[in-house]
C-alpha positions as CSV (number, residue, x, y, z in Angstrom):
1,X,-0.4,-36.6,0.8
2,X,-1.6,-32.8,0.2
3,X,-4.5,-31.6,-1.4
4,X,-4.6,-28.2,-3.3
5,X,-7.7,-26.0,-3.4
6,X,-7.8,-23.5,-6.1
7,X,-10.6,-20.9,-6.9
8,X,-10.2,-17.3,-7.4
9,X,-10.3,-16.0,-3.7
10,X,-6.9,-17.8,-2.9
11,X,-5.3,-20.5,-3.1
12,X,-3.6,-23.1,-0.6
13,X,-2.5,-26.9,0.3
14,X,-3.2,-28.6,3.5
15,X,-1.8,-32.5,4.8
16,X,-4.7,-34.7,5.2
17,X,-3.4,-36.7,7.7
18,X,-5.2,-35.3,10.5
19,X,-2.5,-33.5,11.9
20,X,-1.3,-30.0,10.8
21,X,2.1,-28.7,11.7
22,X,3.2,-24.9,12.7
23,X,5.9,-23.6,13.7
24,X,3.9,-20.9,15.7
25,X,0.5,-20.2,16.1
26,X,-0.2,-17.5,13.4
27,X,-0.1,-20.2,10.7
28,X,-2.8,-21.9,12.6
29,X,-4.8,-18.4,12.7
30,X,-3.7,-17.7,8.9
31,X,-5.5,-21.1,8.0
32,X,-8.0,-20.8,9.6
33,X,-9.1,-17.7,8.7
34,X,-8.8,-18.9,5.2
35,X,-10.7,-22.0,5.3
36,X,-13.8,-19.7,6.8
37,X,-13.3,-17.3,4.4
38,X,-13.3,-20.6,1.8
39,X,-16.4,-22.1,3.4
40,X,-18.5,-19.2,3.0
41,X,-17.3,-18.3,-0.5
42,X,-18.4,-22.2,-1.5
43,X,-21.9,-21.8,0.7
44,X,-22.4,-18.8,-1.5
45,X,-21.6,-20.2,-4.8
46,X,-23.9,-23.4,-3.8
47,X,-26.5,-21.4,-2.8
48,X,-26.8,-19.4,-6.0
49,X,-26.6,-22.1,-8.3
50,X,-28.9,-23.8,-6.3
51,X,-30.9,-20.5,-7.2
52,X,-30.0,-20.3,-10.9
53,X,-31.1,-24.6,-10.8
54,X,-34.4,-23.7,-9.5
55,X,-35.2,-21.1,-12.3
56,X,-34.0,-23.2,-15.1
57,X,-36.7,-24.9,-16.8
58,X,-37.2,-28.9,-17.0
59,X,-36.6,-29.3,-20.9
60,X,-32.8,-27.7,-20.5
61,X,-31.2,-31.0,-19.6
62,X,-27.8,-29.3,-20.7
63,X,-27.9,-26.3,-18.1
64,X,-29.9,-28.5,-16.0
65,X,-26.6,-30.8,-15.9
66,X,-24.2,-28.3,-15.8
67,X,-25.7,-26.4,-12.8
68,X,-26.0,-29.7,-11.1
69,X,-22.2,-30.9,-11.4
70,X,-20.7,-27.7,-10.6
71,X,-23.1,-28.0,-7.2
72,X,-21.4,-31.1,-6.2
73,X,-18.0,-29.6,-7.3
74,X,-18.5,-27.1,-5.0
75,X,-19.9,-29.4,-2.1
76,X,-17.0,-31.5,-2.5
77,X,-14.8,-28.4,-2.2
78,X,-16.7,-27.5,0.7
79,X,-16.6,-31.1,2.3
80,X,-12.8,-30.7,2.2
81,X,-12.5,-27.3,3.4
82,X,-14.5,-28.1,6.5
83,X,-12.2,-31.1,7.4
84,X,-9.2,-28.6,7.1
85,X,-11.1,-26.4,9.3
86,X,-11.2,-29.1,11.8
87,X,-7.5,-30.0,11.6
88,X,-6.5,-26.8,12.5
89,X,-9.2,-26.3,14.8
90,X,-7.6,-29.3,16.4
91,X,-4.4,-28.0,16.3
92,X,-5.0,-25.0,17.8
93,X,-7.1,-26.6,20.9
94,X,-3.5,-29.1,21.4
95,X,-1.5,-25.7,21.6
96,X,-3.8,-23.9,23.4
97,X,-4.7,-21.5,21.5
98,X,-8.1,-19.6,21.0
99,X,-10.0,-19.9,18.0
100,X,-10.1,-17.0,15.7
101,X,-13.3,-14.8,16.7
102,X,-14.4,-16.9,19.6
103,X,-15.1,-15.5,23.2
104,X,-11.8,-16.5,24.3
105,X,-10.1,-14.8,21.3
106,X,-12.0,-11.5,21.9
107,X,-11.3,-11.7,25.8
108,X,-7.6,-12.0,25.6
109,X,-7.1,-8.9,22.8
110,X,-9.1,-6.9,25.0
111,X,-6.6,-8.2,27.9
112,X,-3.9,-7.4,25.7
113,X,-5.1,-3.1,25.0
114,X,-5.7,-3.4,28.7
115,X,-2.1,-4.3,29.3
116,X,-0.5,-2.1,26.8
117,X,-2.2,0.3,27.8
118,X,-1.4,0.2,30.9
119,X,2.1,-0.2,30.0
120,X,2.2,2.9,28.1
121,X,0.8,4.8,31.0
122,X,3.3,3.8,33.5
123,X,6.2,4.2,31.4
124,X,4.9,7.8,30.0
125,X,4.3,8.6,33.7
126,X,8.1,7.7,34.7
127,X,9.4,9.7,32.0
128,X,7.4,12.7,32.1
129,X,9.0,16.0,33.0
130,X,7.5,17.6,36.2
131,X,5.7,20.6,35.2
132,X,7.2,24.0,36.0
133,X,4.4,26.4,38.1
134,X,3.7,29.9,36.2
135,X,4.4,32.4,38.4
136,X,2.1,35.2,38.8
137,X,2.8,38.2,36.6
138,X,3.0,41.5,38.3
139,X,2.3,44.1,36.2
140,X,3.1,48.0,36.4
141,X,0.2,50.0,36.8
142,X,1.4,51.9,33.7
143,X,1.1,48.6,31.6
144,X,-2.2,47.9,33.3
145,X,-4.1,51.0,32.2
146,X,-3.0,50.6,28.8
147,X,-4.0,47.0,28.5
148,X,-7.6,48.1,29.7
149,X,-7.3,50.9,27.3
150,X,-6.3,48.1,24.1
151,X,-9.5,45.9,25.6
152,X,-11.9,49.0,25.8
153,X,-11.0,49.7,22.1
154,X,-11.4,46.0,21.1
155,X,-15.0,46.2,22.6
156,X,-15.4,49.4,20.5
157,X,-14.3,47.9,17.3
158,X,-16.0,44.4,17.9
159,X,-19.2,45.1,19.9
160,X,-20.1,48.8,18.5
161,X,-18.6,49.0,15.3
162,X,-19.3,45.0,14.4
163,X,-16.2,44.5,13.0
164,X,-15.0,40.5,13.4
165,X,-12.8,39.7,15.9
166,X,-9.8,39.8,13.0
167,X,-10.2,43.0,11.4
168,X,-10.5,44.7,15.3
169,X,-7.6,43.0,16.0
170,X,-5.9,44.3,13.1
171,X,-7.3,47.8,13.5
172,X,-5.9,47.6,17.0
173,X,-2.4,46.3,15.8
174,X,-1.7,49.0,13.0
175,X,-3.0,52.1,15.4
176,X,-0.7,51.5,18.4
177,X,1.9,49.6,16.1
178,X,2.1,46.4,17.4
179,X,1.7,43.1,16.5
180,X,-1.9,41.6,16.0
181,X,-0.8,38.6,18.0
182,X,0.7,41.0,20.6
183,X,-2.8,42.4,20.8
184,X,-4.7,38.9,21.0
185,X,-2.4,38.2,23.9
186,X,-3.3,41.3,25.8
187,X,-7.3,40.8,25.1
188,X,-7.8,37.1,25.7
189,X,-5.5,36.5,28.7
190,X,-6.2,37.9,32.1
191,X,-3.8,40.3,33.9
């Protein structure tokens, strides 16, 4: 014997038997996700008729009764709903398995980052390519006084002349002929 619950949010069947069957745990998880998610669509619903009941006045017997059946409609619903809760509930404490949300739940994802993590470490750390040392460039003295001479300009251009960096860069670039990025290379990295 199955039941079926259909509203708008979803729809589902569950065996009343007391026992609910799975073939893995994620359809334990699914349901019961769903059946919370149920419970406190129905709570809502009750609670705003319940709402809407207290406003009508006393002489509308016909809103009066409609308010009033689809309250214990939705009770009923909700009577149902939290016996499926249980049964999976149930099911999931026989498998050992934590209940969606709980501190169990919450404690083993945070085990599982951990452990991927940690996973992901190790294997980038086997696999990662040694790093080759720079070796110390040695410059000519000839290429060392006209890099101070390219820097002395820049200063010129940027910190006289308040040009932005760009446009010295470029001023730089087109007077000796060379590239701007050439020239950002020889003023931002040390000798």
């Amino acid at each position: 014997m199955s039941a079926k619950f259909k509203d708008f949010p979803f729809e589902f069947r569950l065996p009343f038997e007391g026992i609910f069957y799975s073939i893995d745990g994620s359809d334990g998880y699914a349901l019961f996700n769903l059946s919370k998610e149920y419970e406190s669509f129905l709570e809502g619903r009750i609670k705003t008729d319940r709402n809407i009941l207290d406003l009508i006045p006393n002489s509308n017997d016909v809103l009066f009764e409609f308010y009033n059946k689809s309250i214990l409609r939705y009770e009923a619903k909700l009577s149902k709903i939290r016996e499926a809760k249980q049964i999976t509930t149930n099911y999931l404490h026989r498998n050992n398995h934590a209940i969606p949300g709980s501190k169990e739940d919450i404690q083993g994802k945070e085990m599982y980052k951990r452990y991927l993590t940690n996973v992901k470490q190790k294997v980038a750390e086997q696999y990662q390519k040694p790093k080759k040392e720079e070796k110390a460039v040695k410059h000519k003295p000839k290429t060392i006084r006209k890099y101070k001479l390219i820097r002395k300009m820049y200063e010129d251009f940027f910190g006289n002349k308040r040009l932005s960096s760009k446009d010295s860069i470029n001023k730089i670039a087109k007077k000796l002929e060379l590239s701007p990025h050439t020239i950002k290379d020889i003023i931002f990295k040390p000798l």
